[in-house]
N, C-alpha and C positions, 0 to 999 in steps of 0.2 A: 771293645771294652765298653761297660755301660755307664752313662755317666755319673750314678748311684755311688760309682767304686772310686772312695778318693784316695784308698792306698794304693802304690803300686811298689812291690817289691821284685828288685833287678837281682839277682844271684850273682853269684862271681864267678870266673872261668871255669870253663865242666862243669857247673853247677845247675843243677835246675828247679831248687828250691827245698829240694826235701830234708838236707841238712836245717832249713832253719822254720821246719813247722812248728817245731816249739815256744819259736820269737813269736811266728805268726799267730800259736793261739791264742797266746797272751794280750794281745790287741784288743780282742772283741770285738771288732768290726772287719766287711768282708776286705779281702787285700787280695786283688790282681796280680798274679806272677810272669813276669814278660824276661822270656829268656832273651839275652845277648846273642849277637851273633845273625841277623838276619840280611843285615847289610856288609858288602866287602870292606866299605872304608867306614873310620871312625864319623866323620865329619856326616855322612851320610845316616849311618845309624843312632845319632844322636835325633836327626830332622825325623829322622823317623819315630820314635819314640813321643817326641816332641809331639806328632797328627795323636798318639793314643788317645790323649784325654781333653776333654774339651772344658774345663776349670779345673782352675789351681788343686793340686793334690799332694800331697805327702808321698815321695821317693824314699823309700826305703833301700840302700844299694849299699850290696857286701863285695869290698876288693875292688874286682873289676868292675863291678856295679855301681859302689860308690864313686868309683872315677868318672864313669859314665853321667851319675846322677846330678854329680858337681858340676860337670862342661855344661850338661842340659839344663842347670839352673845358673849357670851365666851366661849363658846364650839367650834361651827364652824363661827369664823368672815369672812369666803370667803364667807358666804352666806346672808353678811350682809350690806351693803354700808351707810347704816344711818341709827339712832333709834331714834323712837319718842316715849317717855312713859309719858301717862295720869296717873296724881293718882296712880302712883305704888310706890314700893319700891325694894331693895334691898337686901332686910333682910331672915335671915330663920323664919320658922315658932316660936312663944312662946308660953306660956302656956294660954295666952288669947284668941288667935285663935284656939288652940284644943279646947278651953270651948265652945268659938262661937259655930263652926263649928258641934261640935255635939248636940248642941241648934238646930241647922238648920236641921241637919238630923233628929231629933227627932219630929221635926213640920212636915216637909217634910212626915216623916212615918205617923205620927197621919192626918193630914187634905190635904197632899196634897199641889200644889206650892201653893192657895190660902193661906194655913193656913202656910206657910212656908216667904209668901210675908208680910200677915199681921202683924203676930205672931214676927217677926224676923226678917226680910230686912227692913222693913219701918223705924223701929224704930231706925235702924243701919244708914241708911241714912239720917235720918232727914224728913222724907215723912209725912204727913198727911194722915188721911184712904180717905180725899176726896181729896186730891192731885190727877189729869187726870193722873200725870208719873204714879201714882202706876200701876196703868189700863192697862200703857205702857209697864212698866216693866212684870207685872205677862202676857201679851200678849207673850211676848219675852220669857219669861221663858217656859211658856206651849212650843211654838215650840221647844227651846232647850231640854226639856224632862227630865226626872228621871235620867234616869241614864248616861248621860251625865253631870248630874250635879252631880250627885256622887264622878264621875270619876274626875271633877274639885276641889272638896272637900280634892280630894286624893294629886293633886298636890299641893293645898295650902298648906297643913300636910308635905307633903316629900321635899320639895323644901328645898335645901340645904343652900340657899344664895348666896351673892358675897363677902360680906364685906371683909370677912378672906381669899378669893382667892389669889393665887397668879397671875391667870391671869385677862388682865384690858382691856381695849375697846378700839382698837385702834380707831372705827370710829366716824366721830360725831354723840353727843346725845345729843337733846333737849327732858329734863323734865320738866314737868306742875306738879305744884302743886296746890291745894285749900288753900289758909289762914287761914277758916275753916274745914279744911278736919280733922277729928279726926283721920283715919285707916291712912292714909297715907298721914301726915303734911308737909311743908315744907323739914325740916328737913329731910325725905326722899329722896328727890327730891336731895339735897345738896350731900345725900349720894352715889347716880346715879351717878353724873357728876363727884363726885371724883375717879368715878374708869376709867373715860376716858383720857386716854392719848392726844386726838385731842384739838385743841386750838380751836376749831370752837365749840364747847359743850358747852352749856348755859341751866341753869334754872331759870323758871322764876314761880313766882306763883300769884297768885290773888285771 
């Protein structure tokens, strides 16, 4: 990554960024897209993330990105200048997301991302089977692959949280919430900016 590029936008599970070129063109400036998923464990592909940029830069991270983007700016905040998170949260993993989560792997083994998109993510996002996103999605997903999404699986499961940290964010962070967002409501969103110390931290949702 060059060090020129101070955005970096993280996608969310099966994601690899093309759902959110729209966000990206609105920036006007160049933004890095770093899929998830390179390292087995969370903790590791956090450090890793962490070597991308060599000064503070704006995280951009949707879902499981925003989760990612949040650990990485309490762990090392020199590498962090502003956070933007879509739809994430906070929180550690509970026992509804181990249910999901091995629901998904289970589709995933049996038929594959088709039978993984149909079976299981549609339904979780609200998709119709003749929704064109589905199309989009399970596109995305094939190119992010098996076991990249495994490996994402692993970090949603191990992810420690922030709530109960004692360390808080010094930089500013703007969280997006859905109104109808079921996985990660408002209320999430609330729980983001209370751990930022910066008076410039705003969430907003819709």
């Amino acid at each position: 990554m060059k060090n020129s590029i101070p955005f970096v936008l993280l996608p969310g599970t099966l994601m690899d960024g093309a759902s959110l070129q729209r966000l990206i063109a609105t920036l006007r400036v160049p933004v890095a897209v770093e899929l998830l998923g390179v390292e087995r464990e969370f903790d590791a592909e956090i450090d890793r993330l962490a070597t991308l940029v060599s000064q503070p830069s704006v995280w951009i991270g949707h879902s499981l990105g925003g989760i990612a983007a949040l650990h990485l700016a309490a762990r090392r905040p020199a590498c962090c200048a502003a956070l933007v998170v879509l739809a994430s949260n906070a929180r550690p993993d509970g026992a509804q997301g181990a249910q999901m989560r091995a629901q998904q792997n289970a589709a995933l083994e049996r038929g594959g991302m088709v039978a993984l998109l149909h079976q299981q993510l549609a339904a979780i996002y609200g998709i119709r089977d003749d929704d064109p996103l589905l199309n989009e999605l399970l596109s995305q997903a094939i190119r992010i692959g098996a076991d990249r999404f495994r490996h994402q699986l692993r970090y949603a499961a191990k992810r420690p949280g922030l709530l109960r940290a004692a360390s808080v964010l010094p930089m500013p962070v703007l969280a997006l919430s859905g109104s109808d967002d079921p996985l990660c409501p408002p209320a999430c969103g609330e729980e983001v900016i209370a751990l930022s110390t910066s008076t410039l931290s705003r969430h907003a949702d819709g």
